[in-house]
Backbone as numpy.savetxt, mean C-alpha at the origin, in Angstrom:
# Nx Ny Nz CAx CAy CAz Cx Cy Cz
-16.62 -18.12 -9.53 -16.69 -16.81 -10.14 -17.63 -15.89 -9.35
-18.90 -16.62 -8.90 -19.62 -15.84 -8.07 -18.96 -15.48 -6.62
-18.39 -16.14 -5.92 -17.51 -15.57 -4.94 -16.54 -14.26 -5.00
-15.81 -14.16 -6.16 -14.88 -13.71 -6.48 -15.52 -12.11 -7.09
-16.77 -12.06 -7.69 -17.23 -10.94 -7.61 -17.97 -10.06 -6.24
-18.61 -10.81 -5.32 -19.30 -10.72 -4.16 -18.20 -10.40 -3.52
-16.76 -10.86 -3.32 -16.08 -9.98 -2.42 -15.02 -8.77 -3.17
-14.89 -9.07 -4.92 -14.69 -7.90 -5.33 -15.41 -6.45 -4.99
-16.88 -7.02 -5.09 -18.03 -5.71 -4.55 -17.65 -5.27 -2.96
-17.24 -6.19 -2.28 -17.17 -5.91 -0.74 -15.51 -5.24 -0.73
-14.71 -5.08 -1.33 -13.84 -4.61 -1.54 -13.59 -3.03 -2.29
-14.55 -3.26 -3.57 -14.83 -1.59 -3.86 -15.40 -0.71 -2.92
-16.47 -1.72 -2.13 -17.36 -0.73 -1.17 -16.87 -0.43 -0.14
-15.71 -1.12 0.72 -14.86 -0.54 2.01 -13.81 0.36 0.86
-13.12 0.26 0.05 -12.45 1.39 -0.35 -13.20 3.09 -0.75
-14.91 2.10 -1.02 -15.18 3.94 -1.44 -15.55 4.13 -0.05
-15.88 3.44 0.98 -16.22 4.44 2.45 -14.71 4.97 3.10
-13.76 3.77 2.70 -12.55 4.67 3.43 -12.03 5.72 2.84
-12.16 6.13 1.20 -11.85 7.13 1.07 -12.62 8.30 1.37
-13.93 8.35 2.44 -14.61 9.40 2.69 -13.41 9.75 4.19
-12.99 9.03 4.38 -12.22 8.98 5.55 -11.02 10.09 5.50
-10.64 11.26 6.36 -9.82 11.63 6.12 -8.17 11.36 6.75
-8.34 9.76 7.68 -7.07 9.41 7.85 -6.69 8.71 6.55
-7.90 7.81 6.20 -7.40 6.88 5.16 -6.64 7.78 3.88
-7.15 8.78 3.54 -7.01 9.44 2.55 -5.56 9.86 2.89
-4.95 10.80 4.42 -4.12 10.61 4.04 -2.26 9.71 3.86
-3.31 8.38 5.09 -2.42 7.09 4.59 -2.40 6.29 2.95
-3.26 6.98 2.18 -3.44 7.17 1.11 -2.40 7.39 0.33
-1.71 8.71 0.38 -1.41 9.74 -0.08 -0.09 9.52 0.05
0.38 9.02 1.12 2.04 8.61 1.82 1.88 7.16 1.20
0.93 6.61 1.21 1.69 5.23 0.86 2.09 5.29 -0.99
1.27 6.17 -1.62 1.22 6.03 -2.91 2.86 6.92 -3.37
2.99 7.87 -2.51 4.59 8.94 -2.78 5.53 8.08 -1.99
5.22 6.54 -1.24 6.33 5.65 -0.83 6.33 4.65 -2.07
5.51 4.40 -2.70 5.65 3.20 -3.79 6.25 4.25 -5.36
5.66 5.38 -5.25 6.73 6.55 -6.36 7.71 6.29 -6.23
8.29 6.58 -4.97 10.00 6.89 -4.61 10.85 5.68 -4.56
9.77 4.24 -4.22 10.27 3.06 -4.40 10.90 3.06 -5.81
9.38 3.28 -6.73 9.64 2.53 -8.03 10.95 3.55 -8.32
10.79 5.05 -8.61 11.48 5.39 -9.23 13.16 5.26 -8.63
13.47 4.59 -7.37 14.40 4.58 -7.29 15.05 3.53 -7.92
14.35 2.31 -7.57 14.80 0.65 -8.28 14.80 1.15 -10.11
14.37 1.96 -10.38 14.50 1.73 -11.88 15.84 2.78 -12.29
16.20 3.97 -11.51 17.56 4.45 -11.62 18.66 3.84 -10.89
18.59 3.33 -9.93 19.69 2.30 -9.48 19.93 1.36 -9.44
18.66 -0.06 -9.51 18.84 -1.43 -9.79 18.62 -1.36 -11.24
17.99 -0.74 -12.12 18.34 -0.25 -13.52 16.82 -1.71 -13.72
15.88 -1.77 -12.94 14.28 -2.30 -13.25 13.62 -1.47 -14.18
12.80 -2.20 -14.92 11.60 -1.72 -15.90 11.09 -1.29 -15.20
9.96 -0.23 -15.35 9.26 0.75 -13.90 8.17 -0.45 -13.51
7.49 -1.29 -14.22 6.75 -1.85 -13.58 7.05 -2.94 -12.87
8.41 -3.49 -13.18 8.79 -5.09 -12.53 9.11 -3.95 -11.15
9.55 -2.82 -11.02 10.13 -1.65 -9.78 9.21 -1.56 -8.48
7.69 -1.03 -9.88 6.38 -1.38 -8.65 6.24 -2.65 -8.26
6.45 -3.40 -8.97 6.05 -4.57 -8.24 6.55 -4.85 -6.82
8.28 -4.69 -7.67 9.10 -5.52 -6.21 8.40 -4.17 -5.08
8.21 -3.02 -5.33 7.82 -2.23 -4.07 6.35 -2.59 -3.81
5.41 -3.08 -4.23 4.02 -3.25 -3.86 4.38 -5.20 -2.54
5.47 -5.90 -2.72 5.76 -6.70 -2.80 6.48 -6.68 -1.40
7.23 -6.00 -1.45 8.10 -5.52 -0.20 7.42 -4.45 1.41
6.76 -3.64 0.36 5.73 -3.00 1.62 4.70 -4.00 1.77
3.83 -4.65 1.45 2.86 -5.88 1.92 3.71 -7.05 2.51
5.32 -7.21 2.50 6.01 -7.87 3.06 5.54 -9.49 2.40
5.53 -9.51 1.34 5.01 -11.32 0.70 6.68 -11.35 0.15
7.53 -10.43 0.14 8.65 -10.76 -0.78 8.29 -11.12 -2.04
10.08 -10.93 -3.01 10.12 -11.31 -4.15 10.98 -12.41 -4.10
10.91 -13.34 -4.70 12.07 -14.31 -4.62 12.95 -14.62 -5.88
13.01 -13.87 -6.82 14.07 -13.41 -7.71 15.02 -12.49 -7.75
14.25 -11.37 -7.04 15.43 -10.11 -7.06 15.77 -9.89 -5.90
16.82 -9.27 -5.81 17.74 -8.92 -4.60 18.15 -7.68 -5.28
18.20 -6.86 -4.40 18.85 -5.52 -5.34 20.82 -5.72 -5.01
21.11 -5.37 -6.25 22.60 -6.19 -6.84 23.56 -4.54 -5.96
22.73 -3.66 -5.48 24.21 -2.38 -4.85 24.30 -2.48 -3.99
24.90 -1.88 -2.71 25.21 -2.05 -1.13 24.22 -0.66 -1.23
23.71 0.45 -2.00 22.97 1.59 -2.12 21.81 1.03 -2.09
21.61 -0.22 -2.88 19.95 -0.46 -3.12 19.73 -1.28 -2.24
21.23 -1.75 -0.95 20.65 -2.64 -0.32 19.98 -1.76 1.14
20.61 -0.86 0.91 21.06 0.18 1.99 18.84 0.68 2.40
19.28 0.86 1.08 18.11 1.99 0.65 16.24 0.78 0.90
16.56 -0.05 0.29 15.33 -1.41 0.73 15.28 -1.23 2.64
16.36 -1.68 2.79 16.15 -1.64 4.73 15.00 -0.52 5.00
15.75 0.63 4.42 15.33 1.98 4.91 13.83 2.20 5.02
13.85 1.75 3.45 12.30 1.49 2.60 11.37 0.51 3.55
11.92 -0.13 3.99 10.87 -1.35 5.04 10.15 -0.69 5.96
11.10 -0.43 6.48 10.77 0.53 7.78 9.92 1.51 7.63
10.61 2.38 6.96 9.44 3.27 6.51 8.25 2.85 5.90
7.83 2.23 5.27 6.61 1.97 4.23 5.80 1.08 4.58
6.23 -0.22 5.62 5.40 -1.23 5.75 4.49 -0.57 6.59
5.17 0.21 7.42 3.42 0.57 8.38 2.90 1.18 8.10
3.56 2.01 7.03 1.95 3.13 6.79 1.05 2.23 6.05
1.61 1.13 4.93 0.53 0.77 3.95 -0.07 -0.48 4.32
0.45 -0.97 5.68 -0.58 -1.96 6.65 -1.94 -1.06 7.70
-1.82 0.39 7.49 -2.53 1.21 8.39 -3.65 1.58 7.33
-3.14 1.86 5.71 -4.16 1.78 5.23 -5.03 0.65 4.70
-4.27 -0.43 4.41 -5.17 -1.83 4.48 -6.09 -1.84 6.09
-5.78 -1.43 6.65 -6.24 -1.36 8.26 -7.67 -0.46 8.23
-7.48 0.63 7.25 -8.32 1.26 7.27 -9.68 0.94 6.18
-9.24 0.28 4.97 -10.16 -0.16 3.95 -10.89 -1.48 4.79
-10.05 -2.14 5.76 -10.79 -3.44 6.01 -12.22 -2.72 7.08
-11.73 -1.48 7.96 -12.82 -0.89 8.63 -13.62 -0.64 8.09
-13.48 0.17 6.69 -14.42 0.97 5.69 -15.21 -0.67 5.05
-14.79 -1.79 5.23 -15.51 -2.95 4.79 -16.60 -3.69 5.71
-15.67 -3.72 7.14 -16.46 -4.42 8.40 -17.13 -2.88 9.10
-17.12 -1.52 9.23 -17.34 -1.03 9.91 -18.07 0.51 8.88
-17.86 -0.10 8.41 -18.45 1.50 7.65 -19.06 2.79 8.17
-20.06 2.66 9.19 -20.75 3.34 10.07 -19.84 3.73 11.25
-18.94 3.60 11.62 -18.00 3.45 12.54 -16.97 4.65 11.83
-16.62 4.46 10.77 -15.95 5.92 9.75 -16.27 6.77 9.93
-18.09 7.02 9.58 -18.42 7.85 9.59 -18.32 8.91 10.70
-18.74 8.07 11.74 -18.64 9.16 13.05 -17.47 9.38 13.56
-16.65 8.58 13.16 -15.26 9.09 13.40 -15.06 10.49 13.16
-15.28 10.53 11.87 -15.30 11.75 11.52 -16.45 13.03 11.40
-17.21 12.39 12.28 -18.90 13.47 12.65 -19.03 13.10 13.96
-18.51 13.56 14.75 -18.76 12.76 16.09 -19.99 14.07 16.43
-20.93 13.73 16.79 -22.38 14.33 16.73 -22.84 14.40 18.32
């Protein structure tokens, strides 16, 4: 349990330095209007509860897969490809960026104050 809070804390604290960041913020911003457009599409066309929707999209852009669903249209199959491509790299760029804001914090900063 004590582990599990010690890197919870090391985890809040690279997310609040990367959000001083203004790339992170706005790989931020795209990854969160790619997991919108995910969910809300799987729940009007694979006809998903909105949250089983986020899932399979939080699931699919981190690339761990789901191993129950398959989307059942040649539209939703169409549309997942599309979705890969597009989404996995932005929201591996912002994990990219919280792990800096964790190991590098000081390194953010001047990124963005180069003095």
């Amino acid at each position: 349990m004590v582990s599990f809070i010690i890197t919870l804390k090391r985890l809040l604290k690279g997310i609040f330095h990367a959000f001083k960041d203004q790339k992170f913020l706005a790989l931020f911003v795209l990854t969160a209007a790619t997991l919108l457009s995910g969910t809300l599409f799987y729940t009007r066309v694979e006809g998903l509860h909105w949250i089983d929707a986020l899932y399979f999209c939080a699931v699919t852009l981190t690339t761990v897969g789901h191993p129950d669903f398959v989307p059942s249209t040649g539209f939703g199959k169409a549309f997942t490809v599309i979705y890969m491509f597009a989404g996995i790299g932005l929201t591996f760029a912002m994990i990219a960026r919280i792990t800096a804001g964790i190991l590098f914090p000081r390194k953010l900063q001047t990124e963005e104050n180069p003095d």
